[in-house]
C-alpha positions as CSV (number, residue, x, y, z in Angstrom):
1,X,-0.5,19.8,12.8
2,X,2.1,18.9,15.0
3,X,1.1,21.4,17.9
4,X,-2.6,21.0,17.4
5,X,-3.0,17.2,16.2
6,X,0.8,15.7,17.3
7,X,-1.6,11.8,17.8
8,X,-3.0,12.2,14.3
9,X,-1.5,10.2,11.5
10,X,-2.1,12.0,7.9
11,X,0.0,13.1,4.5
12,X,-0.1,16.0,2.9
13,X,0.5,16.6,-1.0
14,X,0.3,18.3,-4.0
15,X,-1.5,16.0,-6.5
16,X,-4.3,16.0,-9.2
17,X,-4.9,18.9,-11.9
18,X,-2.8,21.8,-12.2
19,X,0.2,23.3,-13.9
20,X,2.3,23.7,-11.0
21,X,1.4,19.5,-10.1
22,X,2.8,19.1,-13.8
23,X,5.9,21.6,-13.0
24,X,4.8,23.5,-16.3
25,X,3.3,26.7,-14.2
26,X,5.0,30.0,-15.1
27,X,4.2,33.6,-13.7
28,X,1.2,33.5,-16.2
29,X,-0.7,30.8,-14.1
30,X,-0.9,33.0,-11.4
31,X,-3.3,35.2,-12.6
32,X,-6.1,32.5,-11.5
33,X,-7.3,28.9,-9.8
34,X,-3.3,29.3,-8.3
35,X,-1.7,30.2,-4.9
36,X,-0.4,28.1,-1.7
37,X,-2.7,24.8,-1.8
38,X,-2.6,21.4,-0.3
39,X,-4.1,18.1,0.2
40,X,-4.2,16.8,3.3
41,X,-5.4,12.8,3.5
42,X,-6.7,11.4,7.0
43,X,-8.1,8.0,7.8
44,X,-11.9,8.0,6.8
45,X,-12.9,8.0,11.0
46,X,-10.5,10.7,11.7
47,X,-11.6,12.7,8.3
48,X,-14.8,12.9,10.4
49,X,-13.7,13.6,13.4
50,X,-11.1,16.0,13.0
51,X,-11.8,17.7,9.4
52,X,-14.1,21.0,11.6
53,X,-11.1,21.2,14.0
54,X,-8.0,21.1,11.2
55,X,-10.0,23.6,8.9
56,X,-10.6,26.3,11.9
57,X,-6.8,26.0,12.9
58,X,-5.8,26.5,9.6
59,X,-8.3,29.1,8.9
60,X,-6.8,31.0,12.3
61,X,-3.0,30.4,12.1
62,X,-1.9,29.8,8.7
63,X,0.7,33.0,7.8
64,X,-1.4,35.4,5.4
65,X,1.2,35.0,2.4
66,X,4.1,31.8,1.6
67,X,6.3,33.3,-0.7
68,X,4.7,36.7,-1.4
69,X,1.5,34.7,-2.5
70,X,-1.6,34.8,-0.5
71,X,-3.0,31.9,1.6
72,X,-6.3,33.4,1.1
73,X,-6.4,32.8,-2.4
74,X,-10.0,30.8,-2.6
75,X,-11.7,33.6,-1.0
76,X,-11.1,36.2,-3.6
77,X,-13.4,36.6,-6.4
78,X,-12.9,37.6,-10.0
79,X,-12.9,41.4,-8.8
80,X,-10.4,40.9,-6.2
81,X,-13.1,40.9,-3.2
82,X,-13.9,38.2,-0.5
83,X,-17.3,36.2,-0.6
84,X,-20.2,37.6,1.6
85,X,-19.3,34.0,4.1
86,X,-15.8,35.4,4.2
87,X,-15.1,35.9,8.3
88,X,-13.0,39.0,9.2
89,X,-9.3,37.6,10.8
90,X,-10.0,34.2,8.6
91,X,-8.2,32.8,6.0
92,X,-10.1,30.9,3.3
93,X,-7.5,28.9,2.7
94,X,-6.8,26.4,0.2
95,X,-6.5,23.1,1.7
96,X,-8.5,20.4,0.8
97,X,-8.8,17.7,3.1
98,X,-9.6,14.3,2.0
99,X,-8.8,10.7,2.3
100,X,-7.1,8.4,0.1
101,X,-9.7,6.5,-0.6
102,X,-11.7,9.2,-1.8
103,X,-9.2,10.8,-3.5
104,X,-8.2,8.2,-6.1
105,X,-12.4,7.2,-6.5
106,X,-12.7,10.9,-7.4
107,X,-10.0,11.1,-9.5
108,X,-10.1,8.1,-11.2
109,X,-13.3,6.3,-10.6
110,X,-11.2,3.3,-8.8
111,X,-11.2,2.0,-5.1
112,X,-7.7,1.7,-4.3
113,X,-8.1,-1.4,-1.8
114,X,-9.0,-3.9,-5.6
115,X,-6.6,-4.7,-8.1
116,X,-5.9,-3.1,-10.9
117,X,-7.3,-4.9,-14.2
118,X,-6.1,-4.3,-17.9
119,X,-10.1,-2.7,-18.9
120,X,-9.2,0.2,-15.5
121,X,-5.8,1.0,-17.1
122,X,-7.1,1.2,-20.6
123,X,-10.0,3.6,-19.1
124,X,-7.8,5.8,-17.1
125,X,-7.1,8.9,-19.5
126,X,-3.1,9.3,-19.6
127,X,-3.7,12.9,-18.1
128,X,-5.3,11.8,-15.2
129,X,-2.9,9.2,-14.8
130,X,0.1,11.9,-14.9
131,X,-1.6,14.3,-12.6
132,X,-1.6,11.8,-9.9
133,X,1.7,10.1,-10.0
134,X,3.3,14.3,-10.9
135,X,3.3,16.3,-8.3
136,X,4.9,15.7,-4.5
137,X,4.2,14.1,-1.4
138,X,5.6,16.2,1.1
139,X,4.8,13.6,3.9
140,X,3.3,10.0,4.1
141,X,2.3,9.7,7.6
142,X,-0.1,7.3,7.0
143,X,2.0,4.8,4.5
144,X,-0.4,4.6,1.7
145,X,0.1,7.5,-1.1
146,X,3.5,6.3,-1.8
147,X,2.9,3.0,-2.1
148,X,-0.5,3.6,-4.4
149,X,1.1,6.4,-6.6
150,X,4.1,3.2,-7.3
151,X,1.2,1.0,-8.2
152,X,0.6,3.8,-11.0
153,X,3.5,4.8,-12.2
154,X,3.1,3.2,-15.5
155,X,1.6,0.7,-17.2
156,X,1.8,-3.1,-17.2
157,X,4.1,-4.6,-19.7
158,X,1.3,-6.0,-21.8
159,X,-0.8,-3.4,-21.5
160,X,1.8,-1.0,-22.4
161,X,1.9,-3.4,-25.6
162,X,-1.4,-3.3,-26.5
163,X,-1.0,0.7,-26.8
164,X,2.1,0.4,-28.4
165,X,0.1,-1.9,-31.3
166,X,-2.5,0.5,-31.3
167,X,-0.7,3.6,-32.0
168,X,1.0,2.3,-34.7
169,X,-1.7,1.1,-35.7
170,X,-2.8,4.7,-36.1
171,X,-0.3,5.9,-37.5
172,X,-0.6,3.0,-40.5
173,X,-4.0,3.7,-41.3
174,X,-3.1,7.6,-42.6
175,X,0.9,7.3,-44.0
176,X,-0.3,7.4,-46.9
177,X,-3.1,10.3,-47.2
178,X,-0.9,13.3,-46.8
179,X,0.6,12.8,-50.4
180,X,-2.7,11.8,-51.9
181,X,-4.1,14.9,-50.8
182,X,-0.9,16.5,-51.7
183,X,-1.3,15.4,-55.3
184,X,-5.1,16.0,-55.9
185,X,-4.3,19.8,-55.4
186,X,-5.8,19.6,-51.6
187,X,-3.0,21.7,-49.7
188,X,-5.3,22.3,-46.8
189,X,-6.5,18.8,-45.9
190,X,-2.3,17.3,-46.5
191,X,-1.3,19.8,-44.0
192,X,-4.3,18.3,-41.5
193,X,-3.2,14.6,-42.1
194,X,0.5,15.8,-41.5
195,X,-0.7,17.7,-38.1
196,X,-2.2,14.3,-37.2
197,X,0.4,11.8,-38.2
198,X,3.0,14.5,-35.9
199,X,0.6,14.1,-32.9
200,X,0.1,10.5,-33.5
201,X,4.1,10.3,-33.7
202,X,4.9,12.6,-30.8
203,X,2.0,9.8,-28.7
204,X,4.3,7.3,-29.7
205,X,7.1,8.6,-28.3
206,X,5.2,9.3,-25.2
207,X,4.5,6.0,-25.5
208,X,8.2,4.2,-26.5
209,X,9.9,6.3,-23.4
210,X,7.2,5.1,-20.6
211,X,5.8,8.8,-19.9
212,X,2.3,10.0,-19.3
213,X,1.5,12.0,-21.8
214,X,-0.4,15.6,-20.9
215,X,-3.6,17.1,-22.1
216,X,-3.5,19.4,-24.7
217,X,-2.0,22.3,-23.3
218,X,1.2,21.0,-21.9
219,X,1.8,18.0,-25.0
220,X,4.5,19.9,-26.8
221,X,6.0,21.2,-23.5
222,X,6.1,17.8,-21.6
223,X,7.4,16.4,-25.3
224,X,10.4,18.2,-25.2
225,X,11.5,16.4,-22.1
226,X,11.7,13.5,-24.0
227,X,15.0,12.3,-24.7
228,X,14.3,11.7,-28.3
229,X,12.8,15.1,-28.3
230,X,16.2,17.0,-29.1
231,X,16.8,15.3,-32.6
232,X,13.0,15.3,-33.7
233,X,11.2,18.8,-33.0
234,X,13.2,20.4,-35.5
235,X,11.9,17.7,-38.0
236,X,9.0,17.5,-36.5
237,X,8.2,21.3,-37.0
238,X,10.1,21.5,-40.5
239,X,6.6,19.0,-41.6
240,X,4.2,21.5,-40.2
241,X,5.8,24.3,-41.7
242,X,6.6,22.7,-45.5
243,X,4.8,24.4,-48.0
244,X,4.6,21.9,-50.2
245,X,3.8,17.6,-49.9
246,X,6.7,16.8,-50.7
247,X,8.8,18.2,-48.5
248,X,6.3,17.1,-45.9
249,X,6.8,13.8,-46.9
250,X,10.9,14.2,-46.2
251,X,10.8,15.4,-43.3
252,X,7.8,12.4,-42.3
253,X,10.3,9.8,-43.5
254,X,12.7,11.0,-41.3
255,X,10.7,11.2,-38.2
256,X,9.1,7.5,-39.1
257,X,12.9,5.9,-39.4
258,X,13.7,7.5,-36.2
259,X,11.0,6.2,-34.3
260,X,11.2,3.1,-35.9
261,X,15.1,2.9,-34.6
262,X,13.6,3.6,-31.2
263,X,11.3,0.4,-31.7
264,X,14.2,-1.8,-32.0
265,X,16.1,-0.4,-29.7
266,X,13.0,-1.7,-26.8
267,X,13.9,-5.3,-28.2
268,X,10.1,-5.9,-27.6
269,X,10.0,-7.7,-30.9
270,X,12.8,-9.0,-33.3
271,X,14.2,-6.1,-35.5
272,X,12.1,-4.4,-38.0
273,X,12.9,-2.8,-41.4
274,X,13.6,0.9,-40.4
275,X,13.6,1.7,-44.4
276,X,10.5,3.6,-46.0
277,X,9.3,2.0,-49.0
278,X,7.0,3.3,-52.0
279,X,2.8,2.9,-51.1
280,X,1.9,0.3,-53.6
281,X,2.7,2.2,-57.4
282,X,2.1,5.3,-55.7
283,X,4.6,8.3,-55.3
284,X,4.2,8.2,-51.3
285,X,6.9,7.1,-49.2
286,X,5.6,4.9,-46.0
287,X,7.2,3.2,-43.4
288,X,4.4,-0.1,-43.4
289,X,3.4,0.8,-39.7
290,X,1.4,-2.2,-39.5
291,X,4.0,-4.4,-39.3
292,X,5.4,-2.7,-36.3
293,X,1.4,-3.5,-34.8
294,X,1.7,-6.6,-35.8
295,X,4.9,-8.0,-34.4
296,X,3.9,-6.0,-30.9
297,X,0.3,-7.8,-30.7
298,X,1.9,-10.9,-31.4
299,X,4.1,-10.8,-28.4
300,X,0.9,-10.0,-25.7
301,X,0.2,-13.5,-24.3
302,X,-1.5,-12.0,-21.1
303,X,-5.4,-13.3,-21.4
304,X,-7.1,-9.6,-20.1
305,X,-5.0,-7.8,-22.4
306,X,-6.1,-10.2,-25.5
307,X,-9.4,-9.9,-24.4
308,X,-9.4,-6.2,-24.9
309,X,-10.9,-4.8,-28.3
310,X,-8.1,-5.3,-30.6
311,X,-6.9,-1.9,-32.1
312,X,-8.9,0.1,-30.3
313,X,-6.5,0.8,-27.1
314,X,-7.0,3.3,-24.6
315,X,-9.4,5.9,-24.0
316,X,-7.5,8.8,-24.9
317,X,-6.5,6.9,-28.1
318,X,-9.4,7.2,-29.8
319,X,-11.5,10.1,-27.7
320,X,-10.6,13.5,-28.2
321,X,-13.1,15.7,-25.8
322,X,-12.4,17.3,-23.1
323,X,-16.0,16.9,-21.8
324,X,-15.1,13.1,-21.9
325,X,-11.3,12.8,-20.7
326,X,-12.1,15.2,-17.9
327,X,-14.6,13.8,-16.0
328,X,-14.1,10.5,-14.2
329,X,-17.9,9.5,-13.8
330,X,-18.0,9.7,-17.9
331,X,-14.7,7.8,-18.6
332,X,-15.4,5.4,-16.3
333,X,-18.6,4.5,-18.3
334,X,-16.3,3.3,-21.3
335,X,-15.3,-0.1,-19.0
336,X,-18.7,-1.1,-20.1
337,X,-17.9,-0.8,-23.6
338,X,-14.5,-2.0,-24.1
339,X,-16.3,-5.2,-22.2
340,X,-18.9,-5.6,-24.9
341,X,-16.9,-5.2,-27.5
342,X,-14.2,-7.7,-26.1
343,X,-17.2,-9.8,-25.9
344,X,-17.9,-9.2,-29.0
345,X,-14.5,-10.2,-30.6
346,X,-13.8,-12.8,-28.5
347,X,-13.8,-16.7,-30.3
């Protein structure tokens, strides 16, 4: 750029989807969709002027490997051999050029010029969120990927409240049902409800230490960067792997009076009871999550967030398909709903 465009004013990055924007790629990820890639962000008038000109430079003088990888990874097909468009001496390289604009309406369905209201954050799935504030910028030439990716760095207080509420909330409506099914004889479904109270959980710690959680594939990995992740994966794993309910249940309780500690230690709300206590006259041990969503919505006083559908939170707290979470024009749809319903709700 500098001996071919030294007048033009760009940045380059490494941003969006991808283990190695996450920093969770091992050798493993390079066996496809990996190798040297970049973005490279131009003004929209110079993105038309210049974007033939930057791709033939690159395509005549980047270095045919960086590190022992090749530059020509996008021209290689699933049997190793270069497209029929593929020009001898060229390298089909792997930058993508693009402008900021663009990049953020195609990431996240949202023009980075408006504001940001409580429905767009509540819409944006977490892992989009993360894959565009992970990852580097290597320069900022033009003065705006910096200042955007700060803007998203996490959430508002209050909307961070209102997902705090809701997961709780989550978490209170199945305490109970991993005993009950325990004690009907139903081994298979208490296990279930335990996997889902430990996902729910681990969300909440996500949650409670101001992180983005991951998709799917990289949860456990980014949960055990936590800080609280040290003192409760061996918990957490001693429920998945009880063989019976009630040992489930102790290692549960644990887990809820740890992250109930962790609650208090936020001073969001006055201090709750960290205790368990019995479910009614029944043999289950609960910690009463819904007081813990109760106290939180009580403290939101911003008019947007209360306008939101209470309990229902963000996108990725209720939807679970990747056909939804990963594409933008679908989640963006949601606004409309989480509108109606607020409508709906609202005095």
């Amino acid at each position: 750029m500098a001996a071919h465009f030294p007048r033009l004013a760009y940045s380059a990055a490494l941003l969006g989807p991808g283990s190695e924007v996450l920093g969770f790629d091992t050798p493993q990820s390079t066996d496809h969709d990996w190798g040297p890639r970049l973005l490279l962000f131009l003004g929209p008038a110079d993105l038309n002027t210049y974007n033939d000109a930057i791709d033939q430079a690159l395509r005549q003088e980047l270095p045919a490997q960086i590190h022992g990888y090749p530059t020509d990874l996008a021209r290689r097909t699933a049997e190793g051999a270069a497209p029929a468009h593929a020009q001898p001496n060229e390298i089909e390289h792997s930058v993508r050029l693009t402008s900021v604009r663009v990049f953020f309406h195609q990431s996240l369905r949202w023009d980075p010029d408006k504001e940001l209201r409580a429905v767009d954050w509540v819409t944006f799935p977490e892992q989009s969120l993360r894959s565009v504030t992970a990852g580097r910028v290597f320069h900022d030439g033009l003065e705006q990927l910096e200042p955007i990716r700060a803007r998203l760095r996490y959430y508002p207080h209050e909307v961070w409240l209102y997902l705090l509420a809701t997961q709780w909330r989550r978490i209170s409506q199945e305490e109970p049902f991993m005993g009950r099914c325990g004690q009907v004889g139903d081994e298979l479904g208490s296990r279930l409800v335990a996997a889902r109270l430990v996902r729910d959980l681990m969300r909440l710690c996500f949650l409670m230490e101001r992180q983005y959680a991951p998709y799917i594939k990289w949860f456990g990995t980014a949960f055990s960067r936590l800080c609280c992740a040290d003192a409760l994966t061996p918990i957490l794993l001693r429920a998945l792997g009880a063989d019976s309910w009630p040992e489930r249940e102790q290692a549960l309780t644990l887990v809820y009076e740890f992250v109930a500690g962790m609650h208090n230690d936020l001073g969001i709300t006055e201090p709750l009871s960290a205790q368990v206590q019995p479910f009614y006259d029944r043999p289950f041990q609960v910690l009463n999550a819904e007081r813990f969503a109760d106290a939180i919505q009580a403290a939101i006083s911003d008019p947007d967030v209360q306008a939101l559908p209470p309990n229902l939170g963000a996108i990725d707290q209720f939807v679970d398909s990747t056909d939804v979470l990963n594409y933008p024009e679908r989640f963006n749809r949601l606004k409309l709903m989480y509108e109606g319903i607020g409508r709906e709700v609202l005095p």
